[in-house]
C-alpha positions as a printed NumPy array, in Angstrom:
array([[-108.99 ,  146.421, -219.067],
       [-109.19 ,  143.195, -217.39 ],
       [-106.753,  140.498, -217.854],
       [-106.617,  136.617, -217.484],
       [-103.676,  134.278, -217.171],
       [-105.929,  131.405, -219.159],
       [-108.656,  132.39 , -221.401],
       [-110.959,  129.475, -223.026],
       [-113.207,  130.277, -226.077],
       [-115.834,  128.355, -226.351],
       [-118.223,  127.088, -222.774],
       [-118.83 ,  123.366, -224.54 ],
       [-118.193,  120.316, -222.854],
       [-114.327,  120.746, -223.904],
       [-114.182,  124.322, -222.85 ],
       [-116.066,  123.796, -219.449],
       [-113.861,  120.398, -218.7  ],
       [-110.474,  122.617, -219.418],
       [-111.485,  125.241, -217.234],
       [-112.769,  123.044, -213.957],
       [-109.572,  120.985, -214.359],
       [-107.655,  124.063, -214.786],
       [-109.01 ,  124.847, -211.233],
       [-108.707,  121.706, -210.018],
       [-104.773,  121.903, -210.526],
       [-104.948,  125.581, -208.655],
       [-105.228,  128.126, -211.624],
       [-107.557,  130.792, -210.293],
       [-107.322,  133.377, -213.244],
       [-109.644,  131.438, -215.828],
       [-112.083,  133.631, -217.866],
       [-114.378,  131.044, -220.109],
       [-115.648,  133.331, -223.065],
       [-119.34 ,  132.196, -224.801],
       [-121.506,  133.949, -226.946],
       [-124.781,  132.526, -225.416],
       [-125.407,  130.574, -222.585],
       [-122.617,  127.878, -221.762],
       [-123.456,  124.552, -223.45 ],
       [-125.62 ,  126.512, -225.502],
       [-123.493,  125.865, -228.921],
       [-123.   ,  122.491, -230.786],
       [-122.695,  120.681, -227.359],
       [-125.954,  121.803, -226.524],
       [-127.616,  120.898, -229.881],
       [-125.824,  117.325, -229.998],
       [-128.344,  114.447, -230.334],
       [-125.21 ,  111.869, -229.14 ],
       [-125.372,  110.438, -225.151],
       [-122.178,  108.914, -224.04 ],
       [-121.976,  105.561, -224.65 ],
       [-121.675,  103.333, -221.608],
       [-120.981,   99.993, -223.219],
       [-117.55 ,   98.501, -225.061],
       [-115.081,   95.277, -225.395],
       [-111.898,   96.086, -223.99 ],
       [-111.139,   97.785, -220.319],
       [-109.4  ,  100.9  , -222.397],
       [-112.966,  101.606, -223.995],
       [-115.197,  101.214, -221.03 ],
       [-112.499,  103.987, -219.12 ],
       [-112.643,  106.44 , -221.754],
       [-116.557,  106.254, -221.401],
       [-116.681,  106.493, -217.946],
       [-114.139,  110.142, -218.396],
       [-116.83 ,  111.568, -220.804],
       [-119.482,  110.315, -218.757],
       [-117.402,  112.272, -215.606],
       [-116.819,  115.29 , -218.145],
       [-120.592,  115.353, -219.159],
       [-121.411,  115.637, -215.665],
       [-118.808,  118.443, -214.691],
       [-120.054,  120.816, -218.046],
       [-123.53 ,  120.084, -216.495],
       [-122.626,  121.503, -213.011],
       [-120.715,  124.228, -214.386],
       [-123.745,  125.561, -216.399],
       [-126.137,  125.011, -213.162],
       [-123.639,  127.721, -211.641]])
């Protein structure tokens, strides 16, 4: 049996951001478990975009994360 020092259920945007910053801060033992394709769950089937426009500079930075998060679940799936 194979074992993992960080296993993530789920290979949505949340569970595809945890794992590359997991690797980004040097973890190397990540196993991302999905039971299709990753992306392929709610995340895939969400109608919403990330919305690129607010009032205050505390809005427009969290936008610009998910925007950077979208991105990083896209490239993982391309893998």
């Amino acid at each position: 049996m194979e074992r993992f020092a960080t296993v993530i259920i789920g290979g949505g945007i949340v569970g595809c951001a945890v794992a590359y910053y997991l690797t980004e801060e040097g973890e190397s033992d990540v196993l991302v478990l999905e039971a299709e394709e990753l992306g392929s769950g709610s995340t895939g089937g969400s109608f919403g975009g990330v919305r690129q426009q607010f009032s205050t500079p505390l809005e427009i930075e969290f936008s610009r994360r998910g925007l950077d998060l979208r991105l990083v679940g896209r490239d993982l799936h391309a893998q």
